[in-house]
VEXDREN-2710 file (C-alpha; in Angstrom, 1 decimal):
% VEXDREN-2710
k/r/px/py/pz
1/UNK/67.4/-62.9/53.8
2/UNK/64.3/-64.5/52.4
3/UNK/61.2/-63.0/52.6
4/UNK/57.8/-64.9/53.6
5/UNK/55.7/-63.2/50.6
6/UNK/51.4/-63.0/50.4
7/UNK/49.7/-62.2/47.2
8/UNK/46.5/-60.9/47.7
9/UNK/45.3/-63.2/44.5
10/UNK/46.2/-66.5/43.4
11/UNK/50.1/-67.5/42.2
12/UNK/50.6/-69.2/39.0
13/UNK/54.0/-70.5/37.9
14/UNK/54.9/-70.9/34.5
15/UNK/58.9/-70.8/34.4
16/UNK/60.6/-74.1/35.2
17/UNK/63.6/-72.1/36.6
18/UNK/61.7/-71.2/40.1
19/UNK/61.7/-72.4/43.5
20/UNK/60.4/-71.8/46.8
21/UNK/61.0/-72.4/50.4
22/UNK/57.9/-73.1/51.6
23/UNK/54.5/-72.1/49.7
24/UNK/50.4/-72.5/50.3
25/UNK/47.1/-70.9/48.9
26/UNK/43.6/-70.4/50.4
27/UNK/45.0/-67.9/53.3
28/UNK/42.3/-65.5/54.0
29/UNK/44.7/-63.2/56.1
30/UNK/48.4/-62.8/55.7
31/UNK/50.5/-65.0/57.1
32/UNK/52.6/-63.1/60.4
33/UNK/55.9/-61.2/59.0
34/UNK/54.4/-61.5/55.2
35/UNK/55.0/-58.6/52.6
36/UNK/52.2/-58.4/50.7
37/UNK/52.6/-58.4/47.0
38/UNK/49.1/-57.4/44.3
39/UNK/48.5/-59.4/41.3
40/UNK/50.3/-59.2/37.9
41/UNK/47.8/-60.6/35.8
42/UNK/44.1/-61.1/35.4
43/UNK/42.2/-64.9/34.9
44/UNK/39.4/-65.3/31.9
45/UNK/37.0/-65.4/34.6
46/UNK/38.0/-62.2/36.2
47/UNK/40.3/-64.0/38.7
48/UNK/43.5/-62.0/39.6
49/UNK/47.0/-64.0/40.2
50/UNK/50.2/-63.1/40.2
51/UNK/52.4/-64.6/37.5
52/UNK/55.8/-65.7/38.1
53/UNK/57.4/-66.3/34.7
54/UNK/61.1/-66.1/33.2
55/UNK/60.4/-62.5/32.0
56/UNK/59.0/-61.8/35.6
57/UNK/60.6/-63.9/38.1
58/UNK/60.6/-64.0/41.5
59/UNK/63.3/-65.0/44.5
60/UNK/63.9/-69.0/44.6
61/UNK/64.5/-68.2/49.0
62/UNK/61.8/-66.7/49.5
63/UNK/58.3/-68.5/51.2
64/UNK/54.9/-67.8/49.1
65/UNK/51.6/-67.4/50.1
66/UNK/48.6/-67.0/48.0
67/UNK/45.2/-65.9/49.0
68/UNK/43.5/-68.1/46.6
69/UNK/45.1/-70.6/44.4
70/UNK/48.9/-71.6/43.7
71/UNK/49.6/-73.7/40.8
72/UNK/52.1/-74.6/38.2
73/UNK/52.2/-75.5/34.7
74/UNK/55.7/-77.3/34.6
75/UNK/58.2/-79.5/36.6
76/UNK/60.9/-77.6/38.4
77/UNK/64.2/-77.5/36.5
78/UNK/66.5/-80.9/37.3
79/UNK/68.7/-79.1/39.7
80/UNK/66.2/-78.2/42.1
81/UNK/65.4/-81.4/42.5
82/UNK/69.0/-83.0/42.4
83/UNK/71.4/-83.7/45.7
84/UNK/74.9/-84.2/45.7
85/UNK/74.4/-88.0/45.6
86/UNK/72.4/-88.3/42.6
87/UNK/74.8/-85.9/40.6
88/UNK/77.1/-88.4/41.4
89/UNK/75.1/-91.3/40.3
90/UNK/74.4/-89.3/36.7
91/UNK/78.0/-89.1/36.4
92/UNK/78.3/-93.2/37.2
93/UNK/75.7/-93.4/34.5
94/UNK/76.6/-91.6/31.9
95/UNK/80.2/-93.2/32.3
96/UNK/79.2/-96.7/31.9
97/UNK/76.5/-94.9/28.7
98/UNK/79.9/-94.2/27.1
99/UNK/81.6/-97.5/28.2
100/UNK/78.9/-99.3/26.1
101/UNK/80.2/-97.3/23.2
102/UNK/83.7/-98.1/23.7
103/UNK/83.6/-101.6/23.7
104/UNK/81.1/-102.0/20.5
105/UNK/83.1/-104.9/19.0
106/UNK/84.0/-105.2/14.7
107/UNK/84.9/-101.6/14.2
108/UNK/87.8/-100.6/12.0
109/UNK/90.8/-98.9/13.1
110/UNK/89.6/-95.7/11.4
111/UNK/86.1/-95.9/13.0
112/UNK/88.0/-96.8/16.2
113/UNK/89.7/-93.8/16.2
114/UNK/87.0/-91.8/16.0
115/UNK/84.9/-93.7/18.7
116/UNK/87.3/-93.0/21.2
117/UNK/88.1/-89.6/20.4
118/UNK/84.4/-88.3/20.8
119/UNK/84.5/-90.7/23.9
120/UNK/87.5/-88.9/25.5
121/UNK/85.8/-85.2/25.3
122/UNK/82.1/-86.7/26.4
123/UNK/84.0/-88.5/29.4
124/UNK/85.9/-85.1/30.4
125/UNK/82.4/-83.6/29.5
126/UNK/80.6/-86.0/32.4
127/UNK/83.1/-84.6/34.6
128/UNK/82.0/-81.2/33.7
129/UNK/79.0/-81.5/34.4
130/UNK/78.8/-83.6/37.5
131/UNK/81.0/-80.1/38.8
132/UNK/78.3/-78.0/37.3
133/UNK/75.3/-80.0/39.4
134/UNK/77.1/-79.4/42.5
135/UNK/77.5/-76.1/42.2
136/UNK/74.0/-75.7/41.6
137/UNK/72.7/-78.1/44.3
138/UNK/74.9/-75.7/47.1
139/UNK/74.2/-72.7/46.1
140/UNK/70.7/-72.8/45.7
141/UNK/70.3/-74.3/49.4
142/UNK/70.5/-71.4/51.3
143/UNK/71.8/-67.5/50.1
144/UNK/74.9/-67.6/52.1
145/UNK/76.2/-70.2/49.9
146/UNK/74.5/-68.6/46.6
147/UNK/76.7/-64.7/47.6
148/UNK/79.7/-66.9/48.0
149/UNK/79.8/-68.4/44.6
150/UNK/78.6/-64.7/43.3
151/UNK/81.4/-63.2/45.3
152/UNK/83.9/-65.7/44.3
153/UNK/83.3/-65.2/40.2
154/UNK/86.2/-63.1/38.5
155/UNK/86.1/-59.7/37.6
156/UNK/84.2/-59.4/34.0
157/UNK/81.5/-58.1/31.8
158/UNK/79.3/-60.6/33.1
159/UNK/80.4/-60.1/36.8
160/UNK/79.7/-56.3/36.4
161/UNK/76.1/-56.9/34.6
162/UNK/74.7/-59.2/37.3
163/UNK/76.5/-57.0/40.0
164/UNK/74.2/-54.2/38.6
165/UNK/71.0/-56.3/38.8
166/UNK/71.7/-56.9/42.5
167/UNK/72.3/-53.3/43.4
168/UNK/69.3/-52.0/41.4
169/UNK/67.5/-54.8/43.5
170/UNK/66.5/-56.5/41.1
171/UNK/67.3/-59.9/43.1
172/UNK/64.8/-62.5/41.4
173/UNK/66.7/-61.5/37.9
174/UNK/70.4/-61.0/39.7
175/UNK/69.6/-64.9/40.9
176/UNK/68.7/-66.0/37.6
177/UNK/71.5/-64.7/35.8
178/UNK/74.0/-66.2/38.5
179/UNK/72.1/-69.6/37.8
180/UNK/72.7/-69.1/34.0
181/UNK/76.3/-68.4/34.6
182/UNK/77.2/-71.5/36.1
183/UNK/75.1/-73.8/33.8
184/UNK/77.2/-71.5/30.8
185/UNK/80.8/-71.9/32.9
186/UNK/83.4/-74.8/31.5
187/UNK/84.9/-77.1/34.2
188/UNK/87.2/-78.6/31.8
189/UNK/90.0/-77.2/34.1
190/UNK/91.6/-78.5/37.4
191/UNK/92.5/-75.5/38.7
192/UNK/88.9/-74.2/37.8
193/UNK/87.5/-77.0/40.0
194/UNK/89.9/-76.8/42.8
195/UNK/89.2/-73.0/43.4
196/UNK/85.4/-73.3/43.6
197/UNK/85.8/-76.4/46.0
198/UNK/88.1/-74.7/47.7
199/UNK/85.8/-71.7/48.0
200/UNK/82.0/-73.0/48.2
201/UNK/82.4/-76.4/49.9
202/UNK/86.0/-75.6/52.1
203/UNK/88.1/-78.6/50.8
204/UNK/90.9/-79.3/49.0
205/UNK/91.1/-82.3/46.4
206/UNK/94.2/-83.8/45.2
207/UNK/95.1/-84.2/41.3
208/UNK/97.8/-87.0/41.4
209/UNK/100.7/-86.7/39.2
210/UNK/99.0/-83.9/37.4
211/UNK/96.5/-86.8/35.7
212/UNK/93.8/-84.7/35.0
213/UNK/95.8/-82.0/34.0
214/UNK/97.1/-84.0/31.1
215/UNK/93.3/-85.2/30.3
216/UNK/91.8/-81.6/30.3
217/UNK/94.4/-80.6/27.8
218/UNK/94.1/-83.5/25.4
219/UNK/90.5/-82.6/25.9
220/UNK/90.7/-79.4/24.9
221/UNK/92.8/-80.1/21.7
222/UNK/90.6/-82.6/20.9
223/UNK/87.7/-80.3/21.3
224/UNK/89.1/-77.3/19.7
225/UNK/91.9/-78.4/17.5
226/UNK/90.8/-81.6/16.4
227/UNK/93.2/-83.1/18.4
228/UNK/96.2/-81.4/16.3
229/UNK/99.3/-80.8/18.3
230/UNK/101.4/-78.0/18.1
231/UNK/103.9/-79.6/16.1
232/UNK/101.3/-80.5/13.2
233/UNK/100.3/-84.3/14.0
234/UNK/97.4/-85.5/15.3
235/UNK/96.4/-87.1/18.8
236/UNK/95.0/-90.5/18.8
237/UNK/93.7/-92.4/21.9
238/UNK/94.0/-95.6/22.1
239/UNK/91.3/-98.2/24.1
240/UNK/93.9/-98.2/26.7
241/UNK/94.3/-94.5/27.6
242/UNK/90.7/-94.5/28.0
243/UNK/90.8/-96.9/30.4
244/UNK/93.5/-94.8/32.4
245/UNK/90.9/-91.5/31.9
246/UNK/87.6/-93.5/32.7
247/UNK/90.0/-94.6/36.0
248/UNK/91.5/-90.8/36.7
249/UNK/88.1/-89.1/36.2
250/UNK/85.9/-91.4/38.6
251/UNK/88.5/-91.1/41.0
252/UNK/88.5/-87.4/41.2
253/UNK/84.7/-87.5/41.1
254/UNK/84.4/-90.3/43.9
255/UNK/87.2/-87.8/45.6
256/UNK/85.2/-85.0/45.3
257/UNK/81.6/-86.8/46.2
258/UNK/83.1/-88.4/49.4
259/UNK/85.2/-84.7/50.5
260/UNK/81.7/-82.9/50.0
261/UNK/79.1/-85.4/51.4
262/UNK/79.9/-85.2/55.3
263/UNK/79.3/-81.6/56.1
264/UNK/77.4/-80.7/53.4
END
């Protein structure tokens, strides 16, 4: 559970990768419940603060209270601020971004080629990334959510790493390195994406005839082979097959938005 934390000092932020639940400064007294934490670091002027920094961070649930001042020197990292809408909306963006490219007119067949090659992986890669946003936007909403996703990751080095953070109670860096993980974890998978749907947000999405199946695994030949088949030729995609992917891909997004939005 989150704690309601007082620092006997002021709070200074300088990590972009930090949140809070609720937060003042200039409380005289503790506010009721609080756990009082002492100051880190010490002002020019003698003025003592506690710094909450990437090599010293602090819970993103929990509600802070300084005695004196609470500042920050940068923004909040994007997905603090983001809601499942406006990941959506960056995904309709950077689609019609890569539209734009697709239809540049006058380009040879071999400049074609490549053009819509890169365009296939960056429009799988909008995809990706829409999935990694709303990830992050749930589990950073509340802690249930956030030990779901934990619980939910596959056995492996990483798993065991961050498992040992959290049992040494090291909870501010155990957080962080969840964070990390998703923002490090392909999507480029429908089964990937069905499982964590299934698991964090409790629905089920449909992948008709296997469409994005195929897509993800021309993706990822294109990405990591080149595009060379097994059998020694190369892919190429046509203007027309990424029409049928720029289709498939904003359907399963607009699926996915419109399954998650209601209840969450």
């Amino acid at each position: 559970m989150g704690k309601r934390i007082y620092v006997n000092g002021g709070i200074l932020i300088t990590t972009p990768f930090f949140a809070y639940k609720n937060a003042g400064a200039l409380y005289d007294t503790p506010p009721e419940n609080s756990e009082i934490i002492e100051p880190n670091t010490i002002t020019e002027t003698g003025e003592p603060y506690l710094e909450i920094s990437d090599e010293r961070p602090q819970s993103i649930f929990n509600e802070y209270y300084a005695k004196t001042f609470f500042t920050t020197q940068h923004t909040f990292a994007y997905f603090f601020q983001k809601d499942f809408i406006g990941s959506y909306n960056d995904f309709e963006q950077r689609i019609d971004e890569i539209q734009s490219v697709i239809n540049i007119k006058g380009l040879d067949e071999q400049k074609q080629n490549v053009i819509n090659k890169l365009s296939y992986i960056n429009i799988i890669t909008s995809l990706d990334t829409f999935i990694c946003d709303i990830i992050l936007t749930k589990i950073i909403q509340d802690e249930e959510s956030f030990n779901n996703f934990f619980n939910s990751i596959p056995p492996c080095k990483k798993k065991d790493e961050m498992t040992k953070l959290k049992e040494d109670n090291l909870v501010a860096q155990w957080e962080q390195k969840v964070i990390e993980y998703v923002m490090r974890t392909s999507y480029s998978n429908i089964g990937t994406i069905k499982d964590i749907l299934k698991e964090l947000f409790k629905v089920s999405i449909i992948d008709t005839n296997g469409n994005m199946k195929n897509h993800f695994y021309y993706r990822n030949l294109l990405a990591h082979r080149n595009g060379r088949k097994k059998d020694g030729g190369y892919i190429n995609i046509t203007n027309k097959e990424l029409e049928s992917l720029i289709i498939d891909t904003q359907s399963i997004a607009k699926q996915i938005q419109t399954k998650i939005k209601p209840e969450h």
